[in-house]
C-alpha positions as CSV (number, residue, x, y, z in Angstrom):
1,X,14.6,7.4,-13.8
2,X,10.5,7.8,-15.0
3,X,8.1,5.4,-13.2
4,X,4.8,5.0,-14.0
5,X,2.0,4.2,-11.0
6,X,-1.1,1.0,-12.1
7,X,-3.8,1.6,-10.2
8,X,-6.3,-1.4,-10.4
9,X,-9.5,-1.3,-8.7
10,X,-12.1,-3.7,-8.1
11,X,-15.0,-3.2,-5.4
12,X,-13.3,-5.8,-3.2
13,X,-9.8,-4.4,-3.2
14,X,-7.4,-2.0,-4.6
15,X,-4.4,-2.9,-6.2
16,X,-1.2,-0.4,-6.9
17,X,1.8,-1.6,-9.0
18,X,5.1,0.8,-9.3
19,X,6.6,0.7,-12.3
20,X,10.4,1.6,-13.4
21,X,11.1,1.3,-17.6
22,X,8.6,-2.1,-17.3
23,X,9.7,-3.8,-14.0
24,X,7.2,-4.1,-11.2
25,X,9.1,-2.5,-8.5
26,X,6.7,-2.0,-5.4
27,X,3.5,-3.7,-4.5
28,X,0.1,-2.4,-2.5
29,X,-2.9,-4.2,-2.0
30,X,-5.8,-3.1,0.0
31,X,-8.9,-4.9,0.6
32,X,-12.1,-2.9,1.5
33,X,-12.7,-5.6,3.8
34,X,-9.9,-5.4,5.6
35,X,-7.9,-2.2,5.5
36,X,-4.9,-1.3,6.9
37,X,-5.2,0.6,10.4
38,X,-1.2,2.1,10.6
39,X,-1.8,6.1,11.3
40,X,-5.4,5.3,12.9
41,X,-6.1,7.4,15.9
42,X,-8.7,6.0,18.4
43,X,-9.7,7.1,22.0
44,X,-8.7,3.5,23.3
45,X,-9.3,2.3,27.3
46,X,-6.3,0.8,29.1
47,X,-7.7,-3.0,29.6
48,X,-4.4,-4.0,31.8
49,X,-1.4,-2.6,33.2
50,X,1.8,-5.4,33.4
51,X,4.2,-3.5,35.3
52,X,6.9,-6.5,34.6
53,X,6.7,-5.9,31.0
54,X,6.8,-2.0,30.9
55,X,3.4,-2.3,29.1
56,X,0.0,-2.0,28.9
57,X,-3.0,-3.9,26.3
58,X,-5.5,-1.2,25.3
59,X,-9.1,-1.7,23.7
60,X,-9.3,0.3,20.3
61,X,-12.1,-2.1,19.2
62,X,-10.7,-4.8,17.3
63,X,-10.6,-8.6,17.7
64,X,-7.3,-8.4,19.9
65,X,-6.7,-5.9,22.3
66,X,-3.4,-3.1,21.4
67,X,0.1,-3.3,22.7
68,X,1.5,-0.3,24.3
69,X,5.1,-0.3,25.8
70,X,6.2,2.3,28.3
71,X,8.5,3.8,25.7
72,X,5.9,4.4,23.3
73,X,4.2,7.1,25.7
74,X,4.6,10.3,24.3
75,X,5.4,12.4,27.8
76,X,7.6,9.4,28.8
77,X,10.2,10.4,26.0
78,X,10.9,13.6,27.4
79,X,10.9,12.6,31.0
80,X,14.4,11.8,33.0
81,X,14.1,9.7,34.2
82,X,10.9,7.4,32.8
83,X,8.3,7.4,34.9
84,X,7.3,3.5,35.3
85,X,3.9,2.9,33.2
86,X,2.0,2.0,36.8
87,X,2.5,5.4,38.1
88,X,1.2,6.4,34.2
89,X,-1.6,4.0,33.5
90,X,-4.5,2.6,35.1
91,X,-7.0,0.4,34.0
92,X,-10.5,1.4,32.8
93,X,-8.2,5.3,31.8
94,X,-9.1,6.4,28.5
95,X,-6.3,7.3,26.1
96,X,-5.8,9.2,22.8
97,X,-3.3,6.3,21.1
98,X,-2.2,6.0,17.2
99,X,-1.2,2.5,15.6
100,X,1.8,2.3,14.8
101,X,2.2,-1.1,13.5
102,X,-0.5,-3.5,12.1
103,X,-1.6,-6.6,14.2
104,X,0.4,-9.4,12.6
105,X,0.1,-12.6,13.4
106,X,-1.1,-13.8,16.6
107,X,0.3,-10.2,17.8
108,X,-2.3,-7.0,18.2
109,X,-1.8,-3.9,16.9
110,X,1.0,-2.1,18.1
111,X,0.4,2.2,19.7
112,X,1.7,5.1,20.7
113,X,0.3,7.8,22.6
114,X,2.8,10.4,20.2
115,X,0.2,11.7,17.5
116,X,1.8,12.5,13.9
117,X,-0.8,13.4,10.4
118,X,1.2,13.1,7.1
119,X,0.4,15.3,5.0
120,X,2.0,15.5,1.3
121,X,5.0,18.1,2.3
122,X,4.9,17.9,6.2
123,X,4.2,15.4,9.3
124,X,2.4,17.4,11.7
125,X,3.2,16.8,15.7
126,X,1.3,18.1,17.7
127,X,2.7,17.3,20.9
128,X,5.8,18.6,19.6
129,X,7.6,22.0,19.4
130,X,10.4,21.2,17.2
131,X,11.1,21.1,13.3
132,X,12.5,17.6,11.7
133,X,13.8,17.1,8.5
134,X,13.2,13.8,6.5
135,X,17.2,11.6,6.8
136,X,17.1,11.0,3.0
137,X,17.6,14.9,2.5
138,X,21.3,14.6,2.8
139,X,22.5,18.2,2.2
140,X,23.0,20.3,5.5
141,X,22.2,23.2,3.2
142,X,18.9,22.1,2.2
143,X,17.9,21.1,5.5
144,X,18.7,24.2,7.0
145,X,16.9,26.4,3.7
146,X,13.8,24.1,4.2
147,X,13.3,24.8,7.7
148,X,14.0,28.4,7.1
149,X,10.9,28.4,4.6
150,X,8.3,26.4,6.7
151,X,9.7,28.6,10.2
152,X,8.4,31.7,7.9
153,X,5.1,30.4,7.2
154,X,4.3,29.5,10.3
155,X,2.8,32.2,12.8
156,X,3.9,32.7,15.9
157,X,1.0,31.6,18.1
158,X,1.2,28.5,15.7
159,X,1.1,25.4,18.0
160,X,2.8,21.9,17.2
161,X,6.2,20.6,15.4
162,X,6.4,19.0,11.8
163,X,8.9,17.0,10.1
164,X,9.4,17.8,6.3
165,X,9.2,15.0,4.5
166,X,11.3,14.1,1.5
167,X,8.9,15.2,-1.3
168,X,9.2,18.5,-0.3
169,X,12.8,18.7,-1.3
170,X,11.5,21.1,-4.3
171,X,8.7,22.8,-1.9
172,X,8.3,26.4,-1.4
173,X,6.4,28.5,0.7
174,X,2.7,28.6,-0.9
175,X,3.3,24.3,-0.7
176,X,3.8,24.5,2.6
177,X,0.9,26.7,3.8
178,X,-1.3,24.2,2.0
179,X,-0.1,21.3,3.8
180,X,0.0,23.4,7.0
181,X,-3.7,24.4,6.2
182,X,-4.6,20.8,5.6
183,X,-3.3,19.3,8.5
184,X,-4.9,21.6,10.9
185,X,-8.2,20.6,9.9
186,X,-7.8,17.5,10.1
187,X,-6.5,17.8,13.7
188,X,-9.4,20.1,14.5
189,X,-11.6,17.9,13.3
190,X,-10.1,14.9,15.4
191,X,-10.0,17.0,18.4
192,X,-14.0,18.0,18.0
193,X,-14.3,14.2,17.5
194,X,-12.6,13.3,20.8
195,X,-14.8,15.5,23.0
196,X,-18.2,13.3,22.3
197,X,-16.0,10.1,22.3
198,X,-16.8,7.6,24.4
199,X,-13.8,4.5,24.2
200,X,-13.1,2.6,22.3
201,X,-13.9,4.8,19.2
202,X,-12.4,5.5,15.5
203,X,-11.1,9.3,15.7
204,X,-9.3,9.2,12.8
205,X,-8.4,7.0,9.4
206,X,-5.7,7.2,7.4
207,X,-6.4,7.7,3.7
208,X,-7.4,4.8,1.3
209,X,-4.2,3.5,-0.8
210,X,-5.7,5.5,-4.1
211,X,-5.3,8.6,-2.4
212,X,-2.3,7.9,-0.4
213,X,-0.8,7.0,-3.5
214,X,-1.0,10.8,-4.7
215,X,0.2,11.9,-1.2
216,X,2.7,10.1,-1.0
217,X,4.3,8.7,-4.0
218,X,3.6,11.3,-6.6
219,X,7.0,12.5,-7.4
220,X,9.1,14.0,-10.1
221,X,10.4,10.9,-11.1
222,X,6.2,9.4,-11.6
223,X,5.3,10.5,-15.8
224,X,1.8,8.7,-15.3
225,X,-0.9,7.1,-13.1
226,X,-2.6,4.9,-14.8
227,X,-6.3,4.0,-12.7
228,X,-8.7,1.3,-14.5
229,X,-11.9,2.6,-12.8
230,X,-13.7,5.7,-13.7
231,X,-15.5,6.4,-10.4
232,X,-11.7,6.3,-8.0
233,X,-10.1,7.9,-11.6
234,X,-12.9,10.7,-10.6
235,X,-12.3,10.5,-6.5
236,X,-8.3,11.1,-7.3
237,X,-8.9,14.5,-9.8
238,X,-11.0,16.1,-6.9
239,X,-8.3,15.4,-4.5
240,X,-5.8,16.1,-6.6
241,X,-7.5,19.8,-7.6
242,X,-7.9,20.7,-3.9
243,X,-4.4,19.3,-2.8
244,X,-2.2,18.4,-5.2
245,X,-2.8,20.3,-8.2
246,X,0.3,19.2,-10.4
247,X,-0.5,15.5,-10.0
248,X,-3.5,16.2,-12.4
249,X,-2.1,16.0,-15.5
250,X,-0.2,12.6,-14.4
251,X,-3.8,10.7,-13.4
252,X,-5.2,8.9,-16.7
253,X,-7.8,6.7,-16.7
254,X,-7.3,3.3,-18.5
255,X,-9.6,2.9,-21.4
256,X,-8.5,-0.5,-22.4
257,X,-10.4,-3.8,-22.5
258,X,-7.3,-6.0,-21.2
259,X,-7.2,-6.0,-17.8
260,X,-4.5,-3.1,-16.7
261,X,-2.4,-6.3,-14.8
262,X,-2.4,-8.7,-17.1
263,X,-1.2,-6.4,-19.8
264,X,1.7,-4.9,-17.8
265,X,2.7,-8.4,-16.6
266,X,1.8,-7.6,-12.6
267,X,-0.1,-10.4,-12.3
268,X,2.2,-13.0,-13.6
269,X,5.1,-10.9,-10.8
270,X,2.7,-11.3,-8.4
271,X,2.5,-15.1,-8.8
272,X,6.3,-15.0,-8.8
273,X,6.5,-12.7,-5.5
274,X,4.4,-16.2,-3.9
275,X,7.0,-18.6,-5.0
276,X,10.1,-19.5,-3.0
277,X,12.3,-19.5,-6.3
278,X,13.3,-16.5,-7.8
279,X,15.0,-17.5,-10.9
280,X,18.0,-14.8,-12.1
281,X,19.0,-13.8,-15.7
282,X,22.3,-15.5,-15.4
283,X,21.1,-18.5,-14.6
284,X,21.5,-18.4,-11.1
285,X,18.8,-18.5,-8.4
286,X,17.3,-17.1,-4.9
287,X,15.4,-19.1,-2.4
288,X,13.3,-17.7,0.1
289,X,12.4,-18.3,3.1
290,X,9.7,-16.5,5.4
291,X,9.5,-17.6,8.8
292,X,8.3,-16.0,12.6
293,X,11.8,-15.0,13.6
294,X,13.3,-14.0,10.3
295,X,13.5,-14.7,6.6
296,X,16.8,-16.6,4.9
297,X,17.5,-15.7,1.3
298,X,20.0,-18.3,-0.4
299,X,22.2,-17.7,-3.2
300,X,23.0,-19.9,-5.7
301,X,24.7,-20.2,-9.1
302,X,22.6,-22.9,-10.6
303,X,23.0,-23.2,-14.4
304,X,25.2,-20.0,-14.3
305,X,29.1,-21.3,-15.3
306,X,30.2,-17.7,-16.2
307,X,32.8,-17.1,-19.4
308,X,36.0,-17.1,-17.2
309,X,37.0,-18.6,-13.9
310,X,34.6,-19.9,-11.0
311,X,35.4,-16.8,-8.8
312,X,34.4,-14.4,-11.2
313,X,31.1,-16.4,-11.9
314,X,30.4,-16.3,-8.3
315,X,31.2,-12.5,-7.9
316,X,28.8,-11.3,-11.1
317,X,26.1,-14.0,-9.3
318,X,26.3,-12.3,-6.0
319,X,26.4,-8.5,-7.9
320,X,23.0,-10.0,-9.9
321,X,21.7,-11.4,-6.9
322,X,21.9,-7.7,-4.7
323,X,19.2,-5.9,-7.3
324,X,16.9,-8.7,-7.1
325,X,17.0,-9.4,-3.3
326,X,16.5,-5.9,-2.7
327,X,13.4,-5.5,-5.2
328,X,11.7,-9.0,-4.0
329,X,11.9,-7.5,-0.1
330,X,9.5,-4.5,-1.3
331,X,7.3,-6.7,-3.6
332,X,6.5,-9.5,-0.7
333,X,6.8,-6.6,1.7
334,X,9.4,-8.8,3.8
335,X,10.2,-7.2,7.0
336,X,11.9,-8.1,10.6
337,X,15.5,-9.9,10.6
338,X,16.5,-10.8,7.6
339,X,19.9,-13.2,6.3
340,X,21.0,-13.0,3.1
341,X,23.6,-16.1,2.0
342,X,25.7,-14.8,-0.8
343,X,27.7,-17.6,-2.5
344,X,31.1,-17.8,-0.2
345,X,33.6,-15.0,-1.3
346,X,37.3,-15.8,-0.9
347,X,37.7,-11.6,-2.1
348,X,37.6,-8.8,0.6
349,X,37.5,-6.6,-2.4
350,X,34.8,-8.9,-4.1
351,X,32.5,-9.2,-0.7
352,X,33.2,-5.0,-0.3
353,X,31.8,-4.7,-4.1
354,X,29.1,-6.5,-3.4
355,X,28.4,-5.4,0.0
356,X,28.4,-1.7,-1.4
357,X,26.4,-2.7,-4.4
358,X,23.6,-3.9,-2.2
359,X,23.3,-1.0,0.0
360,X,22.9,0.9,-3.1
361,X,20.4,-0.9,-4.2
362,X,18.0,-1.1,-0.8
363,X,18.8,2.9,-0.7
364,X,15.1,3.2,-2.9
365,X,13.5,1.6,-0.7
366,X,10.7,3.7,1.7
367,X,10.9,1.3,4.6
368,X,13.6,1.9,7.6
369,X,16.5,-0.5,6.6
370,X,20.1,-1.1,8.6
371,X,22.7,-3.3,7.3
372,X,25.5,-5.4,9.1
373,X,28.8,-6.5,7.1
374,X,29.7,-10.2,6.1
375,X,29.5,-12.1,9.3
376,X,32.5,-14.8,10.1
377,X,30.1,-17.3,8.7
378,X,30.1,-15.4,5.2
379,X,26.3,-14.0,5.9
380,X,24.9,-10.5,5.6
381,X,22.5,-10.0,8.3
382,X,19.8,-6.9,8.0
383,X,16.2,-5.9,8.8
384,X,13.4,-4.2,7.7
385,X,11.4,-2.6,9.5
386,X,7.8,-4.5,9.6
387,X,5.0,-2.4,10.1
388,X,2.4,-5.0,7.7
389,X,1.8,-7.8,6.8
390,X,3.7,-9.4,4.2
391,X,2.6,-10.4,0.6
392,X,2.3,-13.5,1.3
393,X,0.5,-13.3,4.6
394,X,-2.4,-11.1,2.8
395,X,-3.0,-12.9,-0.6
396,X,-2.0,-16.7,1.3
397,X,-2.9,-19.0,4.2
398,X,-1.6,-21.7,5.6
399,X,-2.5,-25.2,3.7
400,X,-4.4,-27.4,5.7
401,X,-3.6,-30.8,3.8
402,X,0.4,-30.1,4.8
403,X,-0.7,-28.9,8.2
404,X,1.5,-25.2,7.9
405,X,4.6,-26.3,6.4
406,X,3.3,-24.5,2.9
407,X,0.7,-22.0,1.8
408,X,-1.9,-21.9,-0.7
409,X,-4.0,-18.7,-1.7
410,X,-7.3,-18.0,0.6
411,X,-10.6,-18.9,-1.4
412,X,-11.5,-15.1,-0.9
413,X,-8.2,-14.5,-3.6
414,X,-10.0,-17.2,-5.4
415,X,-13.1,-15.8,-5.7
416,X,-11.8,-12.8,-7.1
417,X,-9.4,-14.3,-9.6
418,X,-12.6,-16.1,-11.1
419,X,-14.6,-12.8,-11.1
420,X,-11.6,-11.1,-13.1
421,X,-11.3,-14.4,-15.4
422,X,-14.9,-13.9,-16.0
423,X,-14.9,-10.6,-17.2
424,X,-11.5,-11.1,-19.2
425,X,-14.0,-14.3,-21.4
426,X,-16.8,-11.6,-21.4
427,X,-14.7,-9.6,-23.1
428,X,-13.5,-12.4,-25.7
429,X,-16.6,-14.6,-26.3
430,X,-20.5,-14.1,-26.3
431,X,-21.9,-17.1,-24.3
432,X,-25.0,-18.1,-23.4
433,X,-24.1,-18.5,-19.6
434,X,-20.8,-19.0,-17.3
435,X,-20.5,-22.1,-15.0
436,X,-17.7,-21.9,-12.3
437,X,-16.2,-25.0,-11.4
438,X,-14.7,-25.0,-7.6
439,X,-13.9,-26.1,-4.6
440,X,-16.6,-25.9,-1.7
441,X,-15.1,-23.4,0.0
442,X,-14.8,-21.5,-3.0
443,X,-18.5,-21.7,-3.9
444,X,-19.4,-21.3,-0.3
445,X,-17.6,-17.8,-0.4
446,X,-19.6,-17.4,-4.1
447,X,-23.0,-18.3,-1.8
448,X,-22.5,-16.1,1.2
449,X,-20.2,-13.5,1.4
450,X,-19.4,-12.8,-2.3
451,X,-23.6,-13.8,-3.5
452,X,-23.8,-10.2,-4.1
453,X,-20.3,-9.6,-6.0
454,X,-21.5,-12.0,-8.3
455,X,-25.1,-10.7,-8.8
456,X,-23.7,-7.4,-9.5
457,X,-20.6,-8.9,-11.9
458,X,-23.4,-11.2,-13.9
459,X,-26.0,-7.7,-14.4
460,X,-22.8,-5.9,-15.4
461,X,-21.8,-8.5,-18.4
462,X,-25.5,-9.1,-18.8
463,X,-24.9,-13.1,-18.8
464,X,-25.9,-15.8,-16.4
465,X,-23.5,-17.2,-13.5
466,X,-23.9,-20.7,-12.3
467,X,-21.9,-22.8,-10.1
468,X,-20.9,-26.0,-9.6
469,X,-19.2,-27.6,-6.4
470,X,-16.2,-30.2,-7.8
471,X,-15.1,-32.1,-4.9
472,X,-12.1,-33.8,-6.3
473,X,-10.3,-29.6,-5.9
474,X,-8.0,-27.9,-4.3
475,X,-9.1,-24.3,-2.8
476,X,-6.5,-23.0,-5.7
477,X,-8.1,-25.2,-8.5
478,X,-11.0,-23.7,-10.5
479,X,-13.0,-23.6,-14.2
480,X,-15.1,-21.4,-16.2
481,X,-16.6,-23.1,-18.5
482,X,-18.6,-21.0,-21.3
483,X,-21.9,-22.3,-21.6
């Protein structure tokens, strides 16, 4: 089925929208003031050893200090038995770690001391000896023919495993000495870094989304990537040249004067992926629930009465219900242990169906997923593997009028929404000047951190930018008026 790839950038973040025939179907955002730090490599220092709890906290230089658990220690996994971490670690011991999972929450970042560099085709390991081959390539066959080609590009002195990933189902060899080249600079030029280190330092940073996004999800099944800004248009065809040559004629650069979101319809699913309700076409609806521990999801019939009898109504509710659940988990990124409350079935063949239908539909997703059957009490219980923050967590905060129980958007998202209002009544109406009408916060942001944002967004449309403080609204509330 064709997809199409939105890339919207902004000089505060970069937004990437996956489409299938229309439907928003995956969701990135990645602020410039906060990016992601998953695949990082740092030289971190071992800050304390708890031999009670297997682990150790590690200083990579961020706010919190890193978790490290005793299985996550490379030499540990091939050790029988494991050595305990105090005969391992000590403090003040510097240590070549990689992130594994972002710090979410009031949790740090999560490491491992077992290096791995994606590359398009191949994850290189080199610690390893061995040859993987992605789980999502089924076919014993293919497996076997895959390793076959990278084992005879690969010279014997040739140090380091890989695993080949699933885009390189249709690889052959001259792909794979590419990637092979590709990676082993990258992990010659981390290993030159690490001998002038001194901890904690940055060795290595994973790719920004608009590249990732042609390393990793450029596919057969992609027609078009559609990027609204000439300069990262320009970045991603000199990337693509040197690495990924066939993803050229797939990167366009949107012309248009209508914002890229708005006239695709992201921006309105994005709103949607914030709200707990999720209507469905039936009639029917979902609510959802994100919590510390888990995440429910409730199904319910709503205005839905169906054409024949109440357990068919239930049974096409619950079959609607699998696609959407399924797609709302990758657009608010929802991850950890999850329940899903299907409407009560009094049909094993109806909860099989349905049961089925939903494993079918989470088999697209890119995150590690596992699935348990209907439960006694009638619930499917699943997770997801978590390894960023979700949706909600990046775009929201917690409200402080309702003290937690609810959310409202950060006055950062504010501020940007406004700038992207502004240019979309630029591009309508010639005024004289543009007052923005906010909350304190809001302006504060405007006045400090985002002063020079606006300078630069007020030269660009050639008009004047004023604001004005409104202390009657919320962080969410806000005006332009055209002056």
């Amino acid at each position: 089925m064709s997809e199409e790839i939105l890339i919207n950038v902004t000089p505060q973040e970069t937004r990437v929208a996956i489409m299938q025939q229309g439907v928003v179907q995956d969701l990135y955002i990645e602020r410039s003031s906060n990016r992601g730090i998953v695949s990082n490599v740092y030289l971190g220092k071992v800050k304390r050893v708890l031999p009670g709890m297997q682990s150790a906290f590690i200083d990579i230089g961020l706010e919190r200090s890193a978790f490290l658990h005793v299985a996550d220690i490379w030499e540990n996994s091939h050790a029988n038995p494991v050595r305990p971490i105090e005969k391992v670690l000590f403090e003040g011991q510097n240590i070549l770690v990689q992130v594994i999972k972002e710090p979410i929450g009031s949790k740090g970042a999560r490491l491992s001391t077992q290096l791995s560099m994606a590359g398009r085709l191949l994850v290189y390991l080199p610690q390893e000896t061995h040859i993987g081959v992605s789980q999502r390539i089924e076919s014993e066959a293919q497996r076997d023919a895959l390793r076959a080609q990278l084992q005879a590009v690969l010279s014997s002195e040739h140090k380091g495993g890989y695993i080949i990933r699933t885009l390189a189902e249709a690889a052959n060899e001259l792909d794979f000495s590419a990637d092979i080249a590709y990676l082993d600079k990258l992990w010659a030029n981390l290993q030159t870094a690490a001998k002038t280190a001194s901890a904690p330092q940055l060795l290595y940073q994973e790719l920004n989304l608009s590249l990732r996004v042609l390393r990793d999800f450029v596919s057969a099944e992609i027609t078009r990537i559609l990027v609204d800004s000439r300069t990262t248009h320009q970045k991603m065809v000199e990337f693509a040249e040197a690495y990924h040559p066939s993803a050229i004629e797939k990167l366009s650069r949107y012309p248009g004067e209508r914002p890229l979101f708005d006239l695709y319809g992201v921006e309105e699913e994005i709103e949607r992926a914030l709200s707990k309700r999720v209507d469905l076409k039936s009639g029917g609806y979902l609510i959802l629930d994100q919590t510390e521990a888990l995440t429910t999801v409730d199904v319910n019939t709503g205005g839905f009465v169906g054409l024949r009898n109440f357990d068919d109504t239930i049974f096409k509710t619950n079959l609607e219900a699998t696609q959407v659940i399924a797609r709302q988990l990758r657009l608010r990124n929802l991850g950890g242990i999850i329940i899903c409350d299907f409407i009560d079935m009094d049909s094993q063949e109806h909860r099989e169906a349905v049961l089925n239908e939903f494993k079918k539909a989470l088999a697209r997703d890119h995150t590690r997923i596992t699935v348990s059957g209907f439960s006694a009490l009638g619930l499917v219980e699943m997770t997801r593997k978590r390894t960023r923050e979700s949706l909600a967590h990046v775009l929201c905060e917690p409200c402080p009028t309702c003290k937690g129980r609810g959310e409202v958007k950060t006055a950062q998202t504010i501020c940007y929404e406004i700038l992207r209002e502004i240019v979309r009544e630029a591009r309508q109406f010639n005024a004289r000047e543009y007052r923005i009408l906010a909350a304190q916060q809001v302006i504060d942001l405007f006045l400090d951190e985002e002063s020079q944002t606006l300078a630069q967004l007020s030269d660009f449309i050639g008009k004047q930018i004023s604001l004005q403080v409104e202390t009657v609204y919320s962080q969410e509330q806000y005006d332009v008026i055209l002056m």
